[in-house]
DSSP file (Angstrom, degrees, kcal/mol; ACC not computed):
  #  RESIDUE AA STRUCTURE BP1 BP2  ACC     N-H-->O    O-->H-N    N-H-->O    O-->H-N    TCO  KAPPA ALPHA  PHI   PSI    X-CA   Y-CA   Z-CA
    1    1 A X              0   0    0      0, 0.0     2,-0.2     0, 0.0     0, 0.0   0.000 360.0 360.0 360.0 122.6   22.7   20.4   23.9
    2    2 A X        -     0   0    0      1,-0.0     2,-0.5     3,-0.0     3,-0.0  -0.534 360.0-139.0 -78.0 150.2   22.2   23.2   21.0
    3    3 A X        -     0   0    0     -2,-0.2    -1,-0.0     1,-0.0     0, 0.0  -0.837  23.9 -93.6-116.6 152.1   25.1   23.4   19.7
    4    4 A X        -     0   0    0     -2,-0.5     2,-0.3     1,-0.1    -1,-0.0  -0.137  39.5-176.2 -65.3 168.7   26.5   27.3   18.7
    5    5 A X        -     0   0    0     41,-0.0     2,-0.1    -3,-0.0    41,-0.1  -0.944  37.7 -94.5-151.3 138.2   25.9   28.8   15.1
    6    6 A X        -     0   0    0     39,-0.8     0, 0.0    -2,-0.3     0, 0.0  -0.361  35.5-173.9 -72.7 157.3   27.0   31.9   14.0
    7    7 A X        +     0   0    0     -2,-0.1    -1,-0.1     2,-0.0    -3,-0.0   0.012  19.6 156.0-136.8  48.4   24.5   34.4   14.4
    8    8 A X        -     0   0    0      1,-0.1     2,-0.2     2,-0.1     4,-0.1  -0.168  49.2-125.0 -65.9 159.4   26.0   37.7   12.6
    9    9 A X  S    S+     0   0    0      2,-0.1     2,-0.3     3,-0.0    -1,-0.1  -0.700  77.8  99.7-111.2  73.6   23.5   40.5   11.4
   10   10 A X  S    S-     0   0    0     -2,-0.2    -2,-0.1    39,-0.0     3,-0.1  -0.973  84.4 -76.9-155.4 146.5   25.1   40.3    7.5
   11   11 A X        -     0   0    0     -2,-0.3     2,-0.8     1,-0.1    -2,-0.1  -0.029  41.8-119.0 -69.6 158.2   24.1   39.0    4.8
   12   12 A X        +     0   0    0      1,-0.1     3,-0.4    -4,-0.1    37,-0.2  -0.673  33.1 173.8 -87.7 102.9   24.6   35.6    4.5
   13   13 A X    >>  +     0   0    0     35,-6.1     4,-1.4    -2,-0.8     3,-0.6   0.512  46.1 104.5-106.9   7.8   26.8   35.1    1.7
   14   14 A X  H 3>  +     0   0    0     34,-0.4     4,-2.1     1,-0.3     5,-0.2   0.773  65.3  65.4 -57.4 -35.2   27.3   31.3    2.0
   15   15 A X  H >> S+     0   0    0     -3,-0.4     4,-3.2     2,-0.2     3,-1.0   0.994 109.0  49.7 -56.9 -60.1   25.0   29.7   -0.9
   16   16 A X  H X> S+     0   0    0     -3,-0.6     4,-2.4     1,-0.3     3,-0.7   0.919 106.9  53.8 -56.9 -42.3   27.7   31.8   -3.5
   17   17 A X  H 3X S+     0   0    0     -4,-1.4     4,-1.3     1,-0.2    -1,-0.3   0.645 106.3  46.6 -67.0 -17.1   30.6   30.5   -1.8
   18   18 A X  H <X S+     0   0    0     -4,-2.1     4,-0.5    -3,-1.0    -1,-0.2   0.548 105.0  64.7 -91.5  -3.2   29.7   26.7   -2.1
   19   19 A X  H <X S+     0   0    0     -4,-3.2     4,-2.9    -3,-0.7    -2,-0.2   0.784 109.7  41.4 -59.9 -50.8   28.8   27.6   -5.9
   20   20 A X  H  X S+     0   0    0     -4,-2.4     4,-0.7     1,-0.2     5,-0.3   0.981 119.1  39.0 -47.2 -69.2   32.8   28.3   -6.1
   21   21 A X  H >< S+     0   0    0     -4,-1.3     3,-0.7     1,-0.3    -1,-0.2   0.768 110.9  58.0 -67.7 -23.1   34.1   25.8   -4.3
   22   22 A X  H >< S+     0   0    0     -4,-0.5     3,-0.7     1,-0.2    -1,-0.3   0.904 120.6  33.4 -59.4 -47.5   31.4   23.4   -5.9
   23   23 A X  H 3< S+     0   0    0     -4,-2.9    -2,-0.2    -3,-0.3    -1,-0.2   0.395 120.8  46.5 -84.3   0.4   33.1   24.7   -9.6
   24   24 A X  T <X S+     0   0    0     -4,-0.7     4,-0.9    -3,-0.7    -1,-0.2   0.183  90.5  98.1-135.5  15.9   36.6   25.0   -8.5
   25   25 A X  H <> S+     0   0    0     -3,-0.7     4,-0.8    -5,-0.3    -2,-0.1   0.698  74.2  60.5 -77.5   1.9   36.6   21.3   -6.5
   26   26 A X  H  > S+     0   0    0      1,-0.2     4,-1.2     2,-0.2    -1,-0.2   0.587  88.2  74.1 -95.5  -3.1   38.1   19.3   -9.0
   27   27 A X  H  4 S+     0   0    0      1,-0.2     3,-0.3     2,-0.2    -1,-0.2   0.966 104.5  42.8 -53.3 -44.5   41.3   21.7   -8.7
   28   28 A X  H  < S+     0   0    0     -4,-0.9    -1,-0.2     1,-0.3    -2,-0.2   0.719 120.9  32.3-100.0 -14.6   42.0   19.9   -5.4
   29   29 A X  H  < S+     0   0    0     -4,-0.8     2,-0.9     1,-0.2    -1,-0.3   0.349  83.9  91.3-126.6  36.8   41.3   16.5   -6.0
   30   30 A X  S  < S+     0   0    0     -4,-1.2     2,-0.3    -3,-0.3    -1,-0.2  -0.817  77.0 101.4 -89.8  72.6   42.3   15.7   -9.6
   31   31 A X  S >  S-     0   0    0     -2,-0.9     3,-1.1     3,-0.2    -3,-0.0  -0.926  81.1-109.3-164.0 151.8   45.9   14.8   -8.0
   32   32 A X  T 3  S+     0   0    0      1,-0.3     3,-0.1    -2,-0.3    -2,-0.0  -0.268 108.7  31.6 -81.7 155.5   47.7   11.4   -7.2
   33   33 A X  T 3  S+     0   0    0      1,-0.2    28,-0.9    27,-0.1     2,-0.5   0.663  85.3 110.7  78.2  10.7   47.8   11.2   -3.4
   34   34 A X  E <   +A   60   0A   0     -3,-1.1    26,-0.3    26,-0.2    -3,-0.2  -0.968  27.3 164.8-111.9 131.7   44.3   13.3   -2.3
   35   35 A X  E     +     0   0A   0     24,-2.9    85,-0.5    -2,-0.5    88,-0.2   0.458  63.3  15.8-124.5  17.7   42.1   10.6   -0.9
   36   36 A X  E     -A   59   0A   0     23,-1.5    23,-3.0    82,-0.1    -1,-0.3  -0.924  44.7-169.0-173.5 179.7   40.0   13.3    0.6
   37   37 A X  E     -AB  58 117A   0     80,-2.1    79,-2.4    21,-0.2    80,-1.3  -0.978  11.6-174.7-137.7 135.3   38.5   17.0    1.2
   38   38 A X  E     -AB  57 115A   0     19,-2.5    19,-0.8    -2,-0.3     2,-0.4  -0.929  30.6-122.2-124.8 176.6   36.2   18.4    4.0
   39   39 A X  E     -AB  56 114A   0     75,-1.8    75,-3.1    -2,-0.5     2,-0.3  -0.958  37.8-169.6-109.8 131.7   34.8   21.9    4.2
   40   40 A X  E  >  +A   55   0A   0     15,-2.1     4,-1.3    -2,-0.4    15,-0.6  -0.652  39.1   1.1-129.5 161.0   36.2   23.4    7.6
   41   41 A X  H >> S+     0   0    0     68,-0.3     3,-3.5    -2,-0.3     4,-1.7   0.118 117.1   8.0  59.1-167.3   35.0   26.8    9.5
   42   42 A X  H >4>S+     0   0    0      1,-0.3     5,-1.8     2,-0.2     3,-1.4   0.693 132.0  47.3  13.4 -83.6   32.5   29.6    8.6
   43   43 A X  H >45S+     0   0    0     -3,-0.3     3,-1.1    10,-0.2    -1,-0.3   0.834 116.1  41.4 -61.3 -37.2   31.1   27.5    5.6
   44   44 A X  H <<5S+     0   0    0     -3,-3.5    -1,-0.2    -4,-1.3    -2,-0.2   0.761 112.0  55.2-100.1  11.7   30.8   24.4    7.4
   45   45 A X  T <<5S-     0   0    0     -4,-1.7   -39,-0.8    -3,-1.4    -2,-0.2   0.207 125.1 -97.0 -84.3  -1.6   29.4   26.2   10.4
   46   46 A X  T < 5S+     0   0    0     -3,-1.1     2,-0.3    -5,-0.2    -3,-0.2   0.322  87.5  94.6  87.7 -18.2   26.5   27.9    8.1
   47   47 A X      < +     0   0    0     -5,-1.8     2,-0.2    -6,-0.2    -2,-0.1  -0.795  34.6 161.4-111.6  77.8   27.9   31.1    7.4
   48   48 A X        +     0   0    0     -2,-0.3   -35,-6.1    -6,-0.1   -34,-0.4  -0.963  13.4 169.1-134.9 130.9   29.9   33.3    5.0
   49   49 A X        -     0   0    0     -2,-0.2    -1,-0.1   -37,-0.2   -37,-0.0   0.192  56.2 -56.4-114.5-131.9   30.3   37.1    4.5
   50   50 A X  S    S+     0   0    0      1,-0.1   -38,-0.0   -39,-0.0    -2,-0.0   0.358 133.8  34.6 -54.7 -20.1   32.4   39.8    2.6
   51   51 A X  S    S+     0   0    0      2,-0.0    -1,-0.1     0, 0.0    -3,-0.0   0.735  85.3 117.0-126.5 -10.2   35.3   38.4    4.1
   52   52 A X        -     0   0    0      1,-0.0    34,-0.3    33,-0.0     2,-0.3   0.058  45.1-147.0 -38.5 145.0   35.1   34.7    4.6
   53   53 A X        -     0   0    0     32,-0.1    34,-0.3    35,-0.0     2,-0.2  -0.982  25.4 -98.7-144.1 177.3   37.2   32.5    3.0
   54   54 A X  E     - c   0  87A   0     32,-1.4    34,-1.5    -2,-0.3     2,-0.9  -0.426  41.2-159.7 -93.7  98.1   36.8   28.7    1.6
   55   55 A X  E     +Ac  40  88A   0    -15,-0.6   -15,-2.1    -2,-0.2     2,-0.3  -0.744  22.3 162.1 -81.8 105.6   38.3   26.5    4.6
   56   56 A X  E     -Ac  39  89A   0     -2,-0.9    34,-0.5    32,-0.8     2,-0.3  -0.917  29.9-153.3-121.7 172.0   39.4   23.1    3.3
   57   57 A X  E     -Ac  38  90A   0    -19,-0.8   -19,-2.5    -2,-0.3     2,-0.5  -0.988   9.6-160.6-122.4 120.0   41.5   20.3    4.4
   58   58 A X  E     -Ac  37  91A   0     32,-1.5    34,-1.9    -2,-0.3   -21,-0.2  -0.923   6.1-155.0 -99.5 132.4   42.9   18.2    2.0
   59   59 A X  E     -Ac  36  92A   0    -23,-3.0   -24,-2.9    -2,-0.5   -23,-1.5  -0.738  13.3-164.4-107.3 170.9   44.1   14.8    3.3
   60   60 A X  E     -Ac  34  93A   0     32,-2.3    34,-3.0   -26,-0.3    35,-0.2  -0.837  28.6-104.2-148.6 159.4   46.8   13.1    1.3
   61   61 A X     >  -     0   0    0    -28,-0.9     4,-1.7    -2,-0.2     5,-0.2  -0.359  52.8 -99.1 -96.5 161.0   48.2    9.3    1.2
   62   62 A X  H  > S+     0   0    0      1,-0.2     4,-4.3     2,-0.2     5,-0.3   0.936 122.6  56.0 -40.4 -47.2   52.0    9.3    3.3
   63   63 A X  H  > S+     0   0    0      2,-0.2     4,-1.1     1,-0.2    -1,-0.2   0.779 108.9  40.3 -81.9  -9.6   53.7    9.4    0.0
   64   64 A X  H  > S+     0   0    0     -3,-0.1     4,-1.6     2,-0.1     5,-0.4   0.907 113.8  52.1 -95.4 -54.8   52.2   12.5   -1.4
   65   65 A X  H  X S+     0   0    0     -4,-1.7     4,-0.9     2,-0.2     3,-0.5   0.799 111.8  47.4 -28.5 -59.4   52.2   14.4    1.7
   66   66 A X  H  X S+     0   0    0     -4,-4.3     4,-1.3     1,-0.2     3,-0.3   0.944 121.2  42.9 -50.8 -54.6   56.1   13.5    2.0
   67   67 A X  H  X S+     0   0    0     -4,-1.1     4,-1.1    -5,-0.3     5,-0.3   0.759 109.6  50.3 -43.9 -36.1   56.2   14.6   -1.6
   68   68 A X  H  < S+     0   0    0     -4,-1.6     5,-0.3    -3,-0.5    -1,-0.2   0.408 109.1  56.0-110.4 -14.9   54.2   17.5   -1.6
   69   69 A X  H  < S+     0   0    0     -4,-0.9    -1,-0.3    -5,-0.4    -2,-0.2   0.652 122.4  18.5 -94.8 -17.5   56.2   18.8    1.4
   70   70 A X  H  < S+     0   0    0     -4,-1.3    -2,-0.2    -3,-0.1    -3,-0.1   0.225 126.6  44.3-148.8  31.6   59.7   18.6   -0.4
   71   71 A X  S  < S-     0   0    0     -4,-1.1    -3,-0.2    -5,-0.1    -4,-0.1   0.464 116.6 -78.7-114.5  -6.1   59.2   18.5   -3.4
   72   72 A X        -     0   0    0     -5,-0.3    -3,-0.2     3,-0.0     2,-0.1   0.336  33.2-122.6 129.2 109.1   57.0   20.6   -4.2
   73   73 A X        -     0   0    0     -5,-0.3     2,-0.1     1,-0.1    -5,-0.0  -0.491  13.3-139.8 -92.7 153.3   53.2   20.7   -4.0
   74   74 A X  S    S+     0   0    0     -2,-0.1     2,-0.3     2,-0.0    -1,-0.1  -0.221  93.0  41.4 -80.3  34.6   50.7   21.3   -7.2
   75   75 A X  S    S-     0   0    0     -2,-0.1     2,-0.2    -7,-0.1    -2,-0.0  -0.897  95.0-100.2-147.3 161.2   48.9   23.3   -5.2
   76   76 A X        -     0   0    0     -2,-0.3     2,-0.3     2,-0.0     4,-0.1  -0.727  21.8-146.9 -99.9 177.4   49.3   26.1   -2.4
   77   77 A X        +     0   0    0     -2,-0.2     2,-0.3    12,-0.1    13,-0.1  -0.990  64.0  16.0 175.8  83.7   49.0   25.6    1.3
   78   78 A X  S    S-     0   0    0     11,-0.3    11,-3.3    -2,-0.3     2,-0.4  -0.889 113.9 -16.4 117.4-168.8   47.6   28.4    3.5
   79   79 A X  E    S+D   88   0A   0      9,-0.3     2,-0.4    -2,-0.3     9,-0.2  -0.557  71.8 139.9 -61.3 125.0   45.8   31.2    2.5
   80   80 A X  E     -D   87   0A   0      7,-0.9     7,-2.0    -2,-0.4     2,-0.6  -0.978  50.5-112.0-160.4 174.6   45.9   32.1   -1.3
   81   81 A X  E     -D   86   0A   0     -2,-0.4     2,-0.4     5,-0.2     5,-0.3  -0.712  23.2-160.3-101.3 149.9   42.9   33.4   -3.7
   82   82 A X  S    S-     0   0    0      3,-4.0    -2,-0.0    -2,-0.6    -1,-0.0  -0.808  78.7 -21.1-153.7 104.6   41.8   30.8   -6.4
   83   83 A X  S    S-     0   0    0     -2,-0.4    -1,-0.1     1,-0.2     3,-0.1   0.960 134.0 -41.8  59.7  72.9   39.9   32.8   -9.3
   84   84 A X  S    S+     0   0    0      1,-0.1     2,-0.4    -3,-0.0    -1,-0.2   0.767 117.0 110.5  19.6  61.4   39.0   35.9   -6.9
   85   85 A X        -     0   0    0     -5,-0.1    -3,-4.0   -31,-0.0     2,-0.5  -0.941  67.4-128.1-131.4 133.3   38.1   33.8   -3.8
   86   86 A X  E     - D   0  81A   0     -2,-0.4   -32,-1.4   -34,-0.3    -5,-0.2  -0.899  30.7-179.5-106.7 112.1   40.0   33.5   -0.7
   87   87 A X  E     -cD  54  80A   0     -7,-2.0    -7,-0.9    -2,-0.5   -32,-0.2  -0.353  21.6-154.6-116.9-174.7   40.6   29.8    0.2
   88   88 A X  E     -cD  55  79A   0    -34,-1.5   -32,-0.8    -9,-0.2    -9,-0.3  -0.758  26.7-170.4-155.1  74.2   42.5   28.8    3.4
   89   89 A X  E     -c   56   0A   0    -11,-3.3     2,-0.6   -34,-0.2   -11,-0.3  -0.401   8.0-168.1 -79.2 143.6   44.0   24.8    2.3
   90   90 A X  E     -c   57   0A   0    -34,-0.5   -32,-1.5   -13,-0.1     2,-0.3  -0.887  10.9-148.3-135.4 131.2   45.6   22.5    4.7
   91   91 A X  E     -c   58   0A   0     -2,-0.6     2,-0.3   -34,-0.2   -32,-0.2  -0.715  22.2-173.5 -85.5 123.9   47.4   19.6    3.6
   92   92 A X  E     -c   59   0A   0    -34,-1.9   -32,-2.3    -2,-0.3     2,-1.5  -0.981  33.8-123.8-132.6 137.3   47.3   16.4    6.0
   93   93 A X  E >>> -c   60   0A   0     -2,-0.3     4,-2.8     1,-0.2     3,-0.7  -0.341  25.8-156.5 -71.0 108.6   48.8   13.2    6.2
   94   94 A X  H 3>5S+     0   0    0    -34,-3.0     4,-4.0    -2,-1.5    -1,-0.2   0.849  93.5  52.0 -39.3 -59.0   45.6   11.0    6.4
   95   95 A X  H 3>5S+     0   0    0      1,-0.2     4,-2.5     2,-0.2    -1,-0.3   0.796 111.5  44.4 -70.9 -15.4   47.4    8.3    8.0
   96   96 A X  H <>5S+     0   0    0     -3,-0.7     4,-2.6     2,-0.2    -1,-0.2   0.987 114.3  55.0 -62.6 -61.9   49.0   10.6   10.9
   97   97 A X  H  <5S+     0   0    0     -4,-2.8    -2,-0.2     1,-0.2    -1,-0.2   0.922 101.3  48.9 -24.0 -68.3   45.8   11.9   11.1
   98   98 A X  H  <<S+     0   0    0     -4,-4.0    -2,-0.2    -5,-0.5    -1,-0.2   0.971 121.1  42.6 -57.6 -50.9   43.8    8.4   11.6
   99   99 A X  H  < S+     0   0    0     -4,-2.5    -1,-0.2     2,-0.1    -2,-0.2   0.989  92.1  82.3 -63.5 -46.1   46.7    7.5   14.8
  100  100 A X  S  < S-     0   0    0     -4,-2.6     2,-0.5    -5,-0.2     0, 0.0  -0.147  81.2-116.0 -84.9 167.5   47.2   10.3   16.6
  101  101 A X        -     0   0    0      1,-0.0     2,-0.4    29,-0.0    -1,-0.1  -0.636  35.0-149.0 -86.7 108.3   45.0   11.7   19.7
  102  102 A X        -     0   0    0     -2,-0.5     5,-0.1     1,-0.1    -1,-0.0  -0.818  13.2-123.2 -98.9 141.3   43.6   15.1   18.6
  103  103 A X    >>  -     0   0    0     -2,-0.4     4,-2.2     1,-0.1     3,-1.0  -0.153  34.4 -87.2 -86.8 164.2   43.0   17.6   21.1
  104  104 A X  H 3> S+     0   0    0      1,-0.3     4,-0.6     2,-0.2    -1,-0.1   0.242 125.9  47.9 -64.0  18.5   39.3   19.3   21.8
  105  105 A X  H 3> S+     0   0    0      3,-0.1     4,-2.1     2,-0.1    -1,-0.3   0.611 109.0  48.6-112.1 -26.8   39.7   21.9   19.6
  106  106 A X  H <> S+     0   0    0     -3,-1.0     4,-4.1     2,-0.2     5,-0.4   0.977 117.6  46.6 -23.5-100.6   40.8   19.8   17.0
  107  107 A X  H  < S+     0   0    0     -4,-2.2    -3,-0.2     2,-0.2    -2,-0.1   0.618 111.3  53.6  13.9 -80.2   37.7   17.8   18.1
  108  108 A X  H >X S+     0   0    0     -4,-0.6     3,-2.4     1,-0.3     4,-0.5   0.944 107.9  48.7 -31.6 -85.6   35.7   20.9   18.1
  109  109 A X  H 3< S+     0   0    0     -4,-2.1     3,-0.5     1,-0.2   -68,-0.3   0.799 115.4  37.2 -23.3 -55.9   36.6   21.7   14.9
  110  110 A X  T 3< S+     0   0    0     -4,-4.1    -1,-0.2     1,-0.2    -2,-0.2   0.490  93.6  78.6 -90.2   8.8   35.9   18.5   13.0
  111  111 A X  T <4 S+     0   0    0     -3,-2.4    -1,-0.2    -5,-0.4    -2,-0.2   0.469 104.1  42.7-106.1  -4.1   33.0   17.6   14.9
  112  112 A X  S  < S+     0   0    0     -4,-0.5    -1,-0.2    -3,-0.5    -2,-0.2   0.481  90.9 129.3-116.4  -1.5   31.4   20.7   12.2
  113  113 A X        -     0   0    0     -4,-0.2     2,-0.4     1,-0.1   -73,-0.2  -0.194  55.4-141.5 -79.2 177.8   33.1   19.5    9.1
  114  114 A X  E     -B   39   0A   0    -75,-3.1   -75,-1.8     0, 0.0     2,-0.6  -0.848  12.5-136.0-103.1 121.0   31.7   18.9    6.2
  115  115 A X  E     +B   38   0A   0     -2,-0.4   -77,-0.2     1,-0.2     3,-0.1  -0.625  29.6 169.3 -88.8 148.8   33.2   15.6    4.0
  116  116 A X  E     +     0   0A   0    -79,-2.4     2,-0.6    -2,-0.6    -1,-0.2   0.714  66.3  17.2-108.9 -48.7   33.6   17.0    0.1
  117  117 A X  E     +B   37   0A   0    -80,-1.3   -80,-2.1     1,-0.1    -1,-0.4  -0.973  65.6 143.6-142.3 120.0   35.5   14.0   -1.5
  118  118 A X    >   +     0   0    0     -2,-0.6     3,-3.2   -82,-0.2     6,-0.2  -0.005   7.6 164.8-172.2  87.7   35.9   10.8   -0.2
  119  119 A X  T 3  S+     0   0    0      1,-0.3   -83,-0.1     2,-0.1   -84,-0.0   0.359  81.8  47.7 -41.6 -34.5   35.9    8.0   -2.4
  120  120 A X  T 3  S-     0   0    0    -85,-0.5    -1,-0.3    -3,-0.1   -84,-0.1   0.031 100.6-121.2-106.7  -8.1   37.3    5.5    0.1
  121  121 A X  S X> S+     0   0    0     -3,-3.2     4,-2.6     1,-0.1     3,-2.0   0.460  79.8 122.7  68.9 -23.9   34.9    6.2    3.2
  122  122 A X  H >>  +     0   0    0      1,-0.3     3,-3.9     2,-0.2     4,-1.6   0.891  63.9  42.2 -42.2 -77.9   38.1    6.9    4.9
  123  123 A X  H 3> S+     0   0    0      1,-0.3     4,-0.7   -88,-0.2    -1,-0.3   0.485 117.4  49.9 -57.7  -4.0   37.8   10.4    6.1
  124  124 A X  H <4 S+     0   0    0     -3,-2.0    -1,-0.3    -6,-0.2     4,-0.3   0.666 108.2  50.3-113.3   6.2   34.2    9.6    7.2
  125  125 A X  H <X S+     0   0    0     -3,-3.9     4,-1.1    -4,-2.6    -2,-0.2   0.808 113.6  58.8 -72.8 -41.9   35.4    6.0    9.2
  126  126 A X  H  X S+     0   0    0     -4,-1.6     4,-1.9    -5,-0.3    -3,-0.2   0.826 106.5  38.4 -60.7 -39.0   37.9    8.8   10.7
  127  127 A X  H  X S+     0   0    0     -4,-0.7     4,-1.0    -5,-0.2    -1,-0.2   0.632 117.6  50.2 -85.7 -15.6   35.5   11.2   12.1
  128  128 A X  H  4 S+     0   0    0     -4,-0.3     4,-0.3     2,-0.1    -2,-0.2   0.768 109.9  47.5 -73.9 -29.8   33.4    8.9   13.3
  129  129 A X  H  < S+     0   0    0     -4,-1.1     3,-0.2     2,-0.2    -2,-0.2   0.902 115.0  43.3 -73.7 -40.1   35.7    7.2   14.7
  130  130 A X  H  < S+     0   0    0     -4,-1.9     3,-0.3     1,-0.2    -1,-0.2   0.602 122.8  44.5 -54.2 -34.3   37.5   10.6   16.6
  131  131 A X  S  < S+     0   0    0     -4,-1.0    -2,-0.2     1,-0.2    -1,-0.2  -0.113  78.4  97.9-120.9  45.9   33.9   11.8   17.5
  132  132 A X  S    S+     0   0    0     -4,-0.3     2,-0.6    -3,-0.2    -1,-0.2   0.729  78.6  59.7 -87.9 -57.6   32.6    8.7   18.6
  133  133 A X  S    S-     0   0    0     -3,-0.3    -1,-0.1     1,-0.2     3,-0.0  -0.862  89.3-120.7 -86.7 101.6   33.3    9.8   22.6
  134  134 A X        -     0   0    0     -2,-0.6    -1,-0.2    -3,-0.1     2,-0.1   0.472  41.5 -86.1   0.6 173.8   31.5   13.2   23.9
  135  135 A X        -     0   0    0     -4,-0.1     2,-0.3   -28,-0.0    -4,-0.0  -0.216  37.9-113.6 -78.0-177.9   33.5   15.8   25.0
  136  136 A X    >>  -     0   0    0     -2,-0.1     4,-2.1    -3,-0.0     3,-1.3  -0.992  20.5-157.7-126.7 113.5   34.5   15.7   28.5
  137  137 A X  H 3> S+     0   0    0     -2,-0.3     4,-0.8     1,-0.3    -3,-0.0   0.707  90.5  62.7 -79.7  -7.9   32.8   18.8   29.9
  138  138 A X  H 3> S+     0   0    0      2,-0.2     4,-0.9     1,-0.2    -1,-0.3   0.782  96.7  63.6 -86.4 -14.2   35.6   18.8   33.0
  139  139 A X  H <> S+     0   0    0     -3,-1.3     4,-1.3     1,-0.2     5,-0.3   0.853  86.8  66.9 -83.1 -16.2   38.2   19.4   30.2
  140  140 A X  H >X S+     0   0    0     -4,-2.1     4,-2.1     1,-0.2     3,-0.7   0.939  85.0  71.3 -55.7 -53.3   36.8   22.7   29.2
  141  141 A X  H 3X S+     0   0    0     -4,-0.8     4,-4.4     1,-0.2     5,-0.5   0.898  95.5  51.8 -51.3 -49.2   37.8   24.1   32.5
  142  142 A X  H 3X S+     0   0    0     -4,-0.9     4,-3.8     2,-0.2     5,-0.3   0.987 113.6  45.5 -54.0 -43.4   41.7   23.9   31.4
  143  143 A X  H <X S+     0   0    0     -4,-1.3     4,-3.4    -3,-0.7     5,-0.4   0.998 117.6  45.0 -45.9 -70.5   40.7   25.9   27.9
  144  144 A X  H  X S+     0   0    0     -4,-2.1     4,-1.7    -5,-0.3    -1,-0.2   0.934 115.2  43.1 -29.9 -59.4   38.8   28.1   30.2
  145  145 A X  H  X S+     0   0    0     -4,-4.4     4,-2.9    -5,-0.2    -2,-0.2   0.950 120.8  46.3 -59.0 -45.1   41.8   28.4   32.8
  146  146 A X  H  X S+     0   0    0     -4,-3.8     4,-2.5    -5,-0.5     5,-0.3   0.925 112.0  46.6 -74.7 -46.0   44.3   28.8   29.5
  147  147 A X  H  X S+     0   0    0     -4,-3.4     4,-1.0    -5,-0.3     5,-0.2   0.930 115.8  51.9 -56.5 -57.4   41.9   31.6   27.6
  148  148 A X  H  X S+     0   0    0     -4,-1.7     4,-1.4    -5,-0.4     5,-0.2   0.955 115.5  42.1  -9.4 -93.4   41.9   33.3   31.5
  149  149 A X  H  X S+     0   0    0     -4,-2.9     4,-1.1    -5,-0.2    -2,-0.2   0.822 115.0  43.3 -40.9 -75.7   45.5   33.1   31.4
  150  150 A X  H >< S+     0   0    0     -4,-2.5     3,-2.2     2,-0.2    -1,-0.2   0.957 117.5  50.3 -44.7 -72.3   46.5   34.2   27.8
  151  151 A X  H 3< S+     0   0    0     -4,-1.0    -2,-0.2    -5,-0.3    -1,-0.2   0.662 110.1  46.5  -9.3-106.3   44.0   37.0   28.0
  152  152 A X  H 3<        0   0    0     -4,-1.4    -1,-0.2     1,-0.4    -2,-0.2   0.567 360.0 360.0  12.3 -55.5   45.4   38.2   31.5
  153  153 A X    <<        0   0    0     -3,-2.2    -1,-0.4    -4,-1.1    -2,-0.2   0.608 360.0 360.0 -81.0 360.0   49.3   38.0   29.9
C-alpha cells in the first residue's frame, strides 16, 4: 500500500520549520514530568507552507499532567506562536495514553509521527505497540458512512 503524502503545488517550506523546532526543542522538554515529544501533522507528513504550524505532543508522567492541568502549566496548550512560529502543543498523560484503545484516526495519526525526545524508549514501545495490528479495512466503511452523514447534515 502507498501510503498518502501531501502533494500541494507550494513551496515546500518544511526544512525551515524543523530548524525552529530543532532550536526552540529544549523549551518543551527541559521540565520535570516530559518523558517525551513527537512531531505530529504537516511536518511529520513531509510538508510545511506559509501557514503550517509546528504540531507536537508532549507526553507527561501522571503527576505532571495532573499538575500541569490545575495548577498551572510552564508552558501553553493549543495553538500559541513561540518566537514568530505557530506551534499547535498537546499535553498527554503518557500512562492513559499506553492503556487505553485509540480509535483509527488516532491510529492514523500516530502511525506518521515522528519521536523528538524520548529518553526512556517509552513513546517508541508505545507506538509500536498501538501500530503493531494493520488497520481493519472493513472499519473505514463507518468513517466513510460518518463523513457521508456529517457532510449530508
Amino acid at each position: 500500500m502507498t501510503r498518502p503524502y501531501v502533494q500541494i503545488k507550494a513551496e515546500n517550506q518544511i526544512e525551515t520549520l524543523r530548524v525552529h523546532l530543532a532550536e526552540h526543542l529544549p523549551r518543551f522538554v527541559d521540565h520535570d514530568g516530559v518523558v517525551g515529544v513527537t512531531l505530529n501533522g504537516g511536518l511529520s507528513r513531509g510538508y510545511a507552507d506559509h501557514l503550517s504550524e509546528v504540531d507536537i505532543s508532549l507526553y507527561l508522567t501522571s503527576a505532571a499532567y495532573n499538575a500541569w492541568r490545575h495548577q498551572g502549566s510552564p508552558l501553553t496548550e493549543g495553538v500559541s506562536v513561540v518566537d514568530g512560529q505557530l506551534y499547535d502543543v498537546k499535553f498527554a498523560d503518557i500512562a492513559a495514553e499506553e492503556r487505553r484503545d485509540w480509535e483509527a484516526v488516532a491510529l492514523w495519526d500516530a502511525s506518521y509521527a515522528q519521536i523528538l525526545y524520548d529518553p526512556e524508549g517509552r513513546i517508541e514501545r508505545m507506538l509500536a505497540e498501538k501500530l503493531a495490528a494493520p488497520p481493519d479495512p472493513v472499519a473505514a466503511g463507518g468513517l466513510m458512512m460518518a463523513c457521508w452523514w456529517y457532510f449530508e447534515l
